[in-house]
C-alpha angles and dihedrals in degrees: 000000000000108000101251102247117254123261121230123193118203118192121196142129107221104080093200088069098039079052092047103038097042093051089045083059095044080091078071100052095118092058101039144349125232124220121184137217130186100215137000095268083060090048097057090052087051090047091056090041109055132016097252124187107189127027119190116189148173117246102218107065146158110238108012116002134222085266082055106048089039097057093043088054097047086060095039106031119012089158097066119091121243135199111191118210136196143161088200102049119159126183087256093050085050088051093046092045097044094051088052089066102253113164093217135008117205132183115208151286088064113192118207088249089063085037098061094032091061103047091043089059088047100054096038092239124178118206124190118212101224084066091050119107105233094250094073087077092068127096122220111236082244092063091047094058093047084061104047081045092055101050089047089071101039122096092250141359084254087065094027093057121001096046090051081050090060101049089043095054094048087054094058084250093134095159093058088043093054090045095050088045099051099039080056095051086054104035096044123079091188119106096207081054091051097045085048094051092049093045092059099043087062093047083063093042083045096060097034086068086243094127101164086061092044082054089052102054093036092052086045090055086042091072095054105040122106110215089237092062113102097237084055091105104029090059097057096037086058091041090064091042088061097045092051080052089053089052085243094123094155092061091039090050091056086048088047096055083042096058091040085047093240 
């Protein structure tokens, strides 16, 4: 029996953003579905009518505000999620609100990419890549510059880039990973950064089933890996992974012996 698909409330007054915001997670359509309401009033009649699962909303609102809803919902329905949502958040409003139960607090602009991430982490939803639309690889210009923004801050490009690819990559979030890896194989002029960056862009390859590109990295980090580095080994041994996956076992056998120091 198919799992029934999740049902996501998001509760907001500007209609603009509702419209945005709910075509940017049709992508997801076959995770969730996203209903809107315009105020928290809305939101109630919405809660009797449908088994939700997840309901994000504004806090300022005509009607019956976010407080409002929230508390409502924390007497009718504590087991369902919320996200709570402003464009006038303070330190005091995060600690009300997080006392309250909330699952996330989020200050606004909210791009789609912190949308669904968000709402994929609260559900508990696993996605597998092969159902994904291809766009779903792609990463918005607002998330790019979150990112940047991010390294230039950070201590090195090491932290600043290959430590957010991990984390992305763990989180299924293979279009951020790709971006951190490569911006790191172009910034850097180290060749420990560079073995590292093209290590890790065949891991993703690797998983996403695409082994000729996972070959392609791994022989690239191949030519500039000492064999004292610590990848040294990893890297062959993965070379000739992807070749037996390529059907090409003579070849993966010379990289195997290479790797064992044979």
């Amino acid at each position: 029996m198919p799992e029934r698909i999740k049902e996501v409330l998001i509760v907001d007054d500007e209609e603009p953003f509702l419209d945005s915001i709910t075509d940017g997670l049709s992508s997801y359509k076959k995770y969730f579905h996203v209903r809107t309401a315009l105020n928290g009033a809305e939101a109630v009649k919405a809660l009797k009518l449908h088994p939700l699962d997840m309901v994000i909303t504004d806090l300022c609102m005509p009607k019956m505000d976010g407080f409002e809803l929230l508390a409502y919902m924390s007497r009718n329905y504590p087991k369902i999620p919320v996200v709570l949502m402003t464009a006038y958040g303070t330190p005091k409003i995060r600690e009300i609100v997080m006392n309250m139960g909330v699952f996330r607090y989020m200050e606004k602009p909210i791009d789609v990419d912190t949308m669904a991430d968000v709402i994929i982490d609260a559900l508990e939803i696993r996605i597998h890549w092969q159902a994904l639309p291809e766009s779903i690889f792609d990463v918005s210009p607002d998330r790019k510059n979150r990112i940047l923004q991010y390294a230039e801050r950070a201590d090195d490009l090491m932290e600043g880039f290959y430590d957010p690819s991990v984390a992305y990559f763990k989180e299924g979030r293979y279009g951020e990973a790709l971006f951190c890896l490569k911006e790191l194989l172009e910034r850097s002029p180290w060749a420990r950064d560079k073995v590292s960056a093209l290590y890790g862009l065949g891991i993703i390859m690797e998983q996403l089933n695409k082994f000729d590109h996972a070959l392609t990295y791994y022989q690239e980090a191949a030519k500039v890996c000492h064999r004292t580095y610590d990848l040294f080994y990893w890297i062959n041994n993965n070379i000739g992974y992807s070749l037996c996956m390529l059907g090409r076992y003579k070849e993966a056998e010379r990289y195997c012996r290479v790797a064992l120091g044979i």
